[in-house]
C-alpha positions, 0 to 999 in steps of 0.5 A, a space after each residue: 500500500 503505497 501513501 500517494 497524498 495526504 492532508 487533514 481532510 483525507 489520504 490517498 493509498 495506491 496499489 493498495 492489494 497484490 495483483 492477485 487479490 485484486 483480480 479475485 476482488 474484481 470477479 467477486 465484485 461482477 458475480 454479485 446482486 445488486 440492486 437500486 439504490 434507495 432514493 427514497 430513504 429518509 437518509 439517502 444523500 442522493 437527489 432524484 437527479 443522480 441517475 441509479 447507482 447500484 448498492 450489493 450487499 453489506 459486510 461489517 468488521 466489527 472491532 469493538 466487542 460491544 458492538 457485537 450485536 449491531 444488526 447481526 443479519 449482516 454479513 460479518 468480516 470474515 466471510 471466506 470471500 475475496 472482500 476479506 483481503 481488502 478489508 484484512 488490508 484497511 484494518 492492519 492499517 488502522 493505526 495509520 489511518 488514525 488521522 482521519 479516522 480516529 482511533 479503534 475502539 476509542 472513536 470507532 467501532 464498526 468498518 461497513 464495506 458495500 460493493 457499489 457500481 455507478 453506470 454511465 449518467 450517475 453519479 452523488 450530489 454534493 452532501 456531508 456525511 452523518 455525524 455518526 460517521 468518523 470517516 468514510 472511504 472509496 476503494 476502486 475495483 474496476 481494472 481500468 479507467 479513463 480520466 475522460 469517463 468521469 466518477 471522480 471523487 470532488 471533495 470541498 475546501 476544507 473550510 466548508 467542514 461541517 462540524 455536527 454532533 450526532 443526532 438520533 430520533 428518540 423514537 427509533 434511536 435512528 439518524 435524523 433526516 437532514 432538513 435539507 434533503 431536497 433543498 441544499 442550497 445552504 450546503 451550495 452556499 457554502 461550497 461556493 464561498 471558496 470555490 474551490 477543492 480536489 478531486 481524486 481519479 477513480 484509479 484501480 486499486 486506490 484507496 481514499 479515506 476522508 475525515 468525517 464533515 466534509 462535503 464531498 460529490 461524485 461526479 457523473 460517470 460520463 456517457 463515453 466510458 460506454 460498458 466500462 463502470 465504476 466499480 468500488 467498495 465503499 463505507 464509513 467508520 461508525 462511531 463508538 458513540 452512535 452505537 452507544 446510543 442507537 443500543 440504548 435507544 432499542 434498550 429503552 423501548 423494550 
C-alpha cells in the first residue's frame, strides 16, 4: 500500500492489494446482486437527479466487542470471500489511518464495506456525511479507467467542514433526516464561498479515506466510458458513540 497524498481532510493509498487479490476482488465484485439504490430513504444523500447507482450487499468488521450485536443479519468480516483481503488490508492499517479516522475502539467501532457500481449518467450530489460517521472511504475495483469517463471523487475546501454532533430520533434511536434533503442550497452556499477543492481519479486499486464533515460529490460517470463502470467498495467508520446510543435507544423501548 503505497501513501500517494495526504492532508487533514483525507489520504490517498495506491496499489493498495497484490495483483492477485485484486483480480479475485474484481470477479467477486461482477458475480454479485445488486440492486437500486434507495432514493427514497429518509437518509439517502442522493437527489432524484443522480441517475441509479447500484448498492450489493453489506459486510461489517466489527472491532469493538460491544458492538457485537449491531444488526447481526449482516454479513460479518470474515466471510471466506475475496472482500476479506481488502478489508484484512484497511484494518492492519488502522493505526495509520488514525488521522482521519480516529482511533479503534476509542472513536470507532464498526468498518461497513458495500460493493457499489455507478453506470454511465450517475453519479452523488454534493452532501456531508452523518455525524455518526468518523470517516468514510472509496476503494476502486474496476481494472481500468479513463480520466475522460468521469466518477471522480470532488471533495470541498476544507473550510466548508461541517462540524455536527450526532443526532438520533428518540423514537427509533435512528439518524435524523437532514432538513435539507431536497433543498441544499445552504450546503451550495457554502461550497461556493471558496470555490474551490480536489478531486481524486477513480484509479484501480486506490484507496481514499476522508475525515468525517466534509462535503464531498461524485461526479457523473460520463456517457463515453460506454460498458466500462465504476466499480468500488465503499463505507464509513461508525462511531463508538452512535452505537452507544442507537443500543440504548432499542434498550429503552423494550
Amino acid at each position: 500500500m503505497v501513501l500517494t497524498w495526504a492532508c487533514d481532510q483525507f489520504v490517498v493509498f495506491d496499489d493498495v492489494l497484490s495483483e492477485a487479490d485484486f483480480a479475485a476482488l474484481w470477479t467477486y465484485v461482477q458475480r454479485l446482486a445488486y440492486t437500486p439504490v434507495n432514493l427514497g430513504a429518509p437518509q439517502s444523500p442522493w437527489l432524484l437527479t443522480d441517475g441509479q447507482p447500484l448498492q450489493a450487499a453489506a459486510t461489517l468488521a466489527v472491532v469493538d466487542p460491544l458492538a457485537e450485536g449491531m444488526d447481526s443479519r449482516t454479513a460479518r468480516h470474515p466471510t471466506g470471500a475475496p472482500i476479506d483481503a481488502f478489508i484484512g488490508r484497511v484494518l492492519g492499517a488502522s493505526e495509520e489511518l488514525a488521522r482521519w479516522t480516529g482511533e479503534a475502539i476509542a472513536e470507532w467501532a464498526v468498518m461497513t464495506a458495500v460493493p457499489w457500481i455507478y453506470p454511465p449518467g450517475s453519479g452523488l450530489s454534493w452532501h456531508t456525511d452523518g455525524g455518526m460517521y468518523s470517516a468514510a472511504y472509496a476503494y476502486y475495483v474496476h481494472p481500468r479507467w479513463d480520466p475522460h469517463w468521469g466518477g471522480e471523487l470532488v471533495l470541498a475546501h476544507e473550510s466548508t467542514r461541517q462540524q455536527r454532533d450526532l443526532e438520533l430520533d428518540p423514537r427509533d434511536g435512528q439518524p435524523i433526516a437532514p432538513a435539507d434533503r431536497f433543498d441544499r442550497s445552504r450546503l451550495a452556499a457554502r461550497i461556493a464561498e471558496p470555490g474551490f477543492g480536489h478531486y481524486v481519479t477513480p484509479r484501480p486499486n486506490r484507496l481514499v479515506v476522508m475525515a468525517g464533515g466534509h462535503a464531498h460529490k461524485i461526479a457523473r460517470v460520463d456517457a463515453t466510458a460506454g460498458g466500462h463502470v465504476r466499480a468500488s467498495i465503499a463505507g464509513f467508520f461508525i462511531r463508538s458513540r452512535s452505537i452507544e446510543l442507537v443500543a440504548r435507544s432499542s434498550s429503552s423501548t423494550k
